[in-house]
N, C-alpha and C positions, 0 to 999 in steps of 0.2 A: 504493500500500500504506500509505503516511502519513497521507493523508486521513483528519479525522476522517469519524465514519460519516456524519451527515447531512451533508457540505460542499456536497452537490449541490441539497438542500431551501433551504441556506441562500443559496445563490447565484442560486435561483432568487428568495427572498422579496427578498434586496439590490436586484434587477433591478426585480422587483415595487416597491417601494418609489419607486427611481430615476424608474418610469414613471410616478406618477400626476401629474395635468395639475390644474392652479389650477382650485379651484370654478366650475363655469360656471357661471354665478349665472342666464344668460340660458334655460339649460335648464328651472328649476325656479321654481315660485312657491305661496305659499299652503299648507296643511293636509289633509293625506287620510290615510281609512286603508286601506291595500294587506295583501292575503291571497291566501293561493294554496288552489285546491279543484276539481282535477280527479280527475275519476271520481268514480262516483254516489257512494259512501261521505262522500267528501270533502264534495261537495255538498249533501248531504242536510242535514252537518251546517252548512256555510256558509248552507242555508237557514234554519234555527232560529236562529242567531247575529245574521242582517241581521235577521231581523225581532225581535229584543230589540232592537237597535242601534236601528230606526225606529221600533216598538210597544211598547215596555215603555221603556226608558232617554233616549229621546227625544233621540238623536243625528243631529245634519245632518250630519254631516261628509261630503264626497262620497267612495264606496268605488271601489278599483279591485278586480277579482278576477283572478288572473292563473291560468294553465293552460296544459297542454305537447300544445297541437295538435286537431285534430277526435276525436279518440281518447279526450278526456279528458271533453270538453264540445261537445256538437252546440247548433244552431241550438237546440231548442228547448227545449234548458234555458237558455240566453242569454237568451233569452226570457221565463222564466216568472220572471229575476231583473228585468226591464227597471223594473214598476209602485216598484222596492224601490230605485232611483236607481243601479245598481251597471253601472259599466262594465265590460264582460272583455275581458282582452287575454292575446291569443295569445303567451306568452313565447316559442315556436321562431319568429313570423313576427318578431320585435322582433330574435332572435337574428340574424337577417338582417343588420341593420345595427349589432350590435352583438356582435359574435363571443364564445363563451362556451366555453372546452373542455370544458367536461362540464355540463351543465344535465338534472338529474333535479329532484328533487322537495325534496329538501331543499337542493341546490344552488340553488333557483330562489327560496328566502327572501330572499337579498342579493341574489339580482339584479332583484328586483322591486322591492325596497327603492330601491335607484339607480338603474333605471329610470323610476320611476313618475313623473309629473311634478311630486310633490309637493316642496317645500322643507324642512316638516315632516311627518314620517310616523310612525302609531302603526301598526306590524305590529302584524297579530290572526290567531291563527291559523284555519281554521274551526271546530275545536271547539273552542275558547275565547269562552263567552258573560260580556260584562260585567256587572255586578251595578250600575253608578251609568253615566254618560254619561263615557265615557273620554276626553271631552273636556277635562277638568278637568286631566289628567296634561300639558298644554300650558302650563297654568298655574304649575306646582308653582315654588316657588323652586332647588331642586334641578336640576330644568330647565333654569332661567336661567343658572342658575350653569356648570353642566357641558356641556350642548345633547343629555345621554343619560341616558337611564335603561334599565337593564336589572335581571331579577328574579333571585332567589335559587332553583336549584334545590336538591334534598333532601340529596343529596351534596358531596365536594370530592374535589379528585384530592390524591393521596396525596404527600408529597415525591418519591418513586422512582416516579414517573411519567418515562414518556421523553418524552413532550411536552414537556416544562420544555425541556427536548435540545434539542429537534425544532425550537420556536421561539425560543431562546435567553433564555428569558423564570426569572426565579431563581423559584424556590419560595414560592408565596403559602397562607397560612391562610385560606382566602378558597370562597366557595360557589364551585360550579359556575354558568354561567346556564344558566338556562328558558329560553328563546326564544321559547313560545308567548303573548310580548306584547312590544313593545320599543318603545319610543319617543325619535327620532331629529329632531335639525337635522341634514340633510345640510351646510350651508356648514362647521356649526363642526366635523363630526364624517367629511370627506371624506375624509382619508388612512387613517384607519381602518377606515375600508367599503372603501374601496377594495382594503386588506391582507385584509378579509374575504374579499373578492369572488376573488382572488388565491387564497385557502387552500382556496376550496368550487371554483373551476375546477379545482384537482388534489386532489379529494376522496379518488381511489382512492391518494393518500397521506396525506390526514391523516383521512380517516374508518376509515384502521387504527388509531389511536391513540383517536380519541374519536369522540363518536355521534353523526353526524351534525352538522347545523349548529353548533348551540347550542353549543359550545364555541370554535368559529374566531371568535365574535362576541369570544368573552372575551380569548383570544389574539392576537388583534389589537390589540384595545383595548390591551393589556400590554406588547406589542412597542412598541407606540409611546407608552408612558406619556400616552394618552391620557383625560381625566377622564371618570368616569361619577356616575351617582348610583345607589343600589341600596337597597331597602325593607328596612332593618335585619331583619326579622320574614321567616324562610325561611316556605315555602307548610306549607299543612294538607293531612294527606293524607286523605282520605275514599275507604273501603269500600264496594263495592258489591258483591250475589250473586246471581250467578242462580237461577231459578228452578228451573231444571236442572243440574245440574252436577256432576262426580264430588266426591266425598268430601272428594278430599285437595285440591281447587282450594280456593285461595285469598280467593277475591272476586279484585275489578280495583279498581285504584285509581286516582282523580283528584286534581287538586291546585284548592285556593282559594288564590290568590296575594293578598295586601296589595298599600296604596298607600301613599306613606310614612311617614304619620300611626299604618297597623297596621291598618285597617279593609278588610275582603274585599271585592276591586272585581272580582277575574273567577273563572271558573270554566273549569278546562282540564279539559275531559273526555278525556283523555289516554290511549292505548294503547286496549285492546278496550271502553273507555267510549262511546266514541261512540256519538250517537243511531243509529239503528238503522231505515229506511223501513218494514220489513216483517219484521221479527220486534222481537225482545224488546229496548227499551233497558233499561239499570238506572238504577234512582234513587239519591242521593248523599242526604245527610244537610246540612241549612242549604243546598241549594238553591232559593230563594224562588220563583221563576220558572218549573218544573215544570207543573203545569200548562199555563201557556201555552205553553209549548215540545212540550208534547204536542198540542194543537189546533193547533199549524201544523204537527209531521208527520203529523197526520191530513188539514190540507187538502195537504198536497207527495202526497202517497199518492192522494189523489184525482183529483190533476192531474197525474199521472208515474204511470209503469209503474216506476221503475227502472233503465231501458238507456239506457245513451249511444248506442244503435245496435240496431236489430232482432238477432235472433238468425240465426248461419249457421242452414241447413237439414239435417240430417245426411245423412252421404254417402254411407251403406251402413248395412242391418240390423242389427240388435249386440244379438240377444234371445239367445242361446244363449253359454256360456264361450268356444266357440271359438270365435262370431262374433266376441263383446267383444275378445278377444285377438287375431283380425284385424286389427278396426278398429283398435286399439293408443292411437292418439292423441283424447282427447275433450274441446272445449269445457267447464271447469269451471265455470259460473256460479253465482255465491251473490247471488242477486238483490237491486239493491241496495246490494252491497257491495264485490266488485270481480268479475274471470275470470282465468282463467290454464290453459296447455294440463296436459293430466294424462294422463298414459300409464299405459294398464290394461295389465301384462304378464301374462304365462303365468303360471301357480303360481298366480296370487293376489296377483302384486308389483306393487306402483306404482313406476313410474319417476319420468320427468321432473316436475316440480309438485308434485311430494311434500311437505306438509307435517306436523305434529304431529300434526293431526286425520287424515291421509290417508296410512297406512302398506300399507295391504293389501286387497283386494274380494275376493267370493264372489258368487255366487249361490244365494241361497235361492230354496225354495217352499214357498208357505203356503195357504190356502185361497181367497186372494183373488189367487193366481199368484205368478211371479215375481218376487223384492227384491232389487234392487241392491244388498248392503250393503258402506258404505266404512265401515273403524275402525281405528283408528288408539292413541296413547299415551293417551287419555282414552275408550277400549273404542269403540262402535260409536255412530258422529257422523250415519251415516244410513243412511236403509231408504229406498229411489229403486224408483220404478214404472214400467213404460215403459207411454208414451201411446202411441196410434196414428198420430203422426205420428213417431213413430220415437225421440221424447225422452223417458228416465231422467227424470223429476221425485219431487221430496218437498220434506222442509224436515231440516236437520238436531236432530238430536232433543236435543241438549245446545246448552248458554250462547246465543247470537242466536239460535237455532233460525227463522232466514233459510230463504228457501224457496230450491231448489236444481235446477238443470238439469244434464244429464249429453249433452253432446252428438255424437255421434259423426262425429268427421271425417276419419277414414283416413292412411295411413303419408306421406302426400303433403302434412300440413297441421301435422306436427311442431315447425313451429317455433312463438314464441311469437304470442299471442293478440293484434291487437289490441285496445289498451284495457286488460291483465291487469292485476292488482293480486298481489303479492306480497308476503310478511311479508320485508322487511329483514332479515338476518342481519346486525347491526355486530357487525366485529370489533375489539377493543382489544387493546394491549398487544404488538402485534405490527409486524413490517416485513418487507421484502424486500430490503433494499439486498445487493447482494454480499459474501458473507462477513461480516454482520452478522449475531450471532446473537441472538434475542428475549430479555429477562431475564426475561419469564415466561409462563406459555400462555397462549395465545389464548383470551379471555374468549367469549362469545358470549351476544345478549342471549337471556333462556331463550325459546323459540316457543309459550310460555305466557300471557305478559306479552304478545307481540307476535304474537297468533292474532287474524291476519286475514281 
């Protein structure tokens, strides 16, 4: 009953701290840069990225690409990276020999980072295209001096943040970081990855408090009063709009990060920015490189369908309400971009998979038959046709307007999809410790900003 509230976080990070082992120096050698890009979306945009990296910014640096199993990346996208120098490694077969308690997607940043056999490592994320050869950030005297650099995000956490708590770290006026670029000497900067590595294995505790990675880099670093360098000049944000889109939507916005001097060296196409295989990417403003990033997803498009894996075959007829409501459970694929199960129920309600764009279905008839239509908080996202092989297909009619399969796979195939891709709900501001009670509500990022 004395306990303070986190005494259990805290005795785990002690333990953490306790455990980590003298740089093996024998492990690591030489310069790379390591990124993670499973599932076509990711991909797509890792495709655009290497080939600025090889064809426009004229960087050798040898890449690794790292990815969570056959689910995320088949043979023949491995493949279609091979001419572009880029090795992929399977982060769950590594996890074999290197145990990890929880490795998703943002957990899988630091652990690629200390896996990779690099000594020095420039993370890039896949939508993060550089604008000069980010080889130079190796150079920086900043660098030298520290062995890190990490970037400025838009925001800072507030004094009355409970993380301050959480990692016993006092109250800084200080940016949040980006993460979508980071540049590391693993020897001088080992105890502190290490603490990273430590915070993202028990994510389902501190990804209550902050979003994802990008912050256990900072905290860590903090905890251990460990030195970084950081580009005085936070990122710019750039607007982009679709061509379709309700009223009240916003744009989506990306960031141009500085290098320390102040001059824009990347370009993080951040949240629903991302290029896009097969419907609508948006343009940014002083993006130089445009162009070219559009001819290489036109030749990815030529040479890809899209799928990490053919399509199941549907499992039962689903052309009438009551069939659809039978079938229950259906393959959602936004081609391209990711899949995930989505339950058509009675009424008109969507269950399971449900996201912003995907509140409720109907079936219409029009002169040209029956339309699937799914609509959701931003009114009606699509009108789907069924083929004769039994597949709902369209493209959704607002923002990517991605083309769209509706797959029907019966009450026997409920669970999740694999390969799905799902919009992250991070929550902040929140915990679970017993009889701790939250100082304020559960933030949630809006499924506007993060409509996948």
């Amino acid at each position: 009953m004395g306990a303070p509230p986190f005494a259990a976080y805290h005795r785990r990070q002690d333990e953490a701290i306790r455990r980590v082992q003298p740089y093996p120096a024998d492990r690591f050698a030489g310069r790379g840069i390591v990124m993670a890009a499973g599932g076509p979306r990711l991909f797509t945009n890792a495709w655009v990225t290497l080939h600025v990296l090889r064809h426009v910014v004229g960087c050798t640096l040898p890449v690794q690409l790292w990815y969570l199993g056959p689910d995320e990346l088949s043979a023949a996208m491995i493949e279609l990276l091979r001419p572009l120098d880029v090795e992929c490694v399977d982060a769950l077969e590594v996890r074999r020999r290197h145990p990890m308690r929880r490795l998703g997607g943002w957990e899988c940043k630091p652990y690629a980072i200390v896996h990779s056999p690099f000594r020095e490592v420039l993370w890039l994320d896949a939508d993060n295209a550089p604008l000069v050869d980010p080889s130079v950030l190796f150079s920086e005297p900043e660098y030298a001096r520290t062995g890190a650099i990490f970037w400025p995000d838009l925001g800072s956490l507030p004094p009355d943040h409970p993380i301050w708590a959480v990692c016993r770290v006092p109250w800084r006026d200080e940016p949040e970081f980006e993460s979508g670029q980071v540049v590391l000497d693993k020897a001088r900067c080992w105890p502190a990855l290490q603490l990273t590595l430590h915070l993202n294995a028990w994510s389902d505790v501190y990804y209550r408090y902050v979003y994802g990675d990008k912050e256990t880099f900072h905290l860590a670093w903090r905890m251990l009063d460990a030195p970084y360098a950081m580009p005085p000049r936070r990122p710019r944000k750039a607007i982009g709009h679709w061509s379709r889109a309700p009223e009240t939507d916003g744009g989506c916005w990306t960031l141009f990060q500085h290098d320390l001097a102040g001059r824009e060296i990347f370009h993080h196409r951040t949240s629903t920015g991302k290029w896009n295989l097969l419907g609508e990417s948006l343009s940014f403003a002083g993006f130089p490189f445009e162009p070219f990033c559009r001819e290489a997803l036109a030749e990815l498009a030529r040479r890809w369908d899209g799928r990490v894996h053919p399509p199941p075959r549907p499992s039962r007829p689903a052309r009438t309400e009551a069939e659809i409501a039978a079938a229950s459970t259906f393959r959602y694929v936004r081609r391209a971009t990711d899949e995930r199960t989505l339950q058509l129920l009675p009424g008109g309600r969507i269950g399971a998979g449900a996201a912003a764009a995907e509140r409720s279905w109907r079936l219409d008839r029009d002169v040209a038959g029956p339309a699937l239509v799914i609509a959701g908080d931003y009114g009606v996202i699509c009108r789907l046709r069924l083929d004769e092989d039994g597949v709902w297909r369209g493209r959704w009619i607002l923002f990517e307007q991605m083309p769209i399969e509706l797959i029907p796979l019966g009450d026997a195939s409920a669970g999740a999809c694999p390969g799905q891709g799902s919009a992250r709900s991070a929550t902040t501001w929140r915990w679970s410790e017993p009889g701790v009670r939250p100082v304020r509500a559960e933030r949630a990022v809006s499924e506007r900003s993060c409509r996948m």
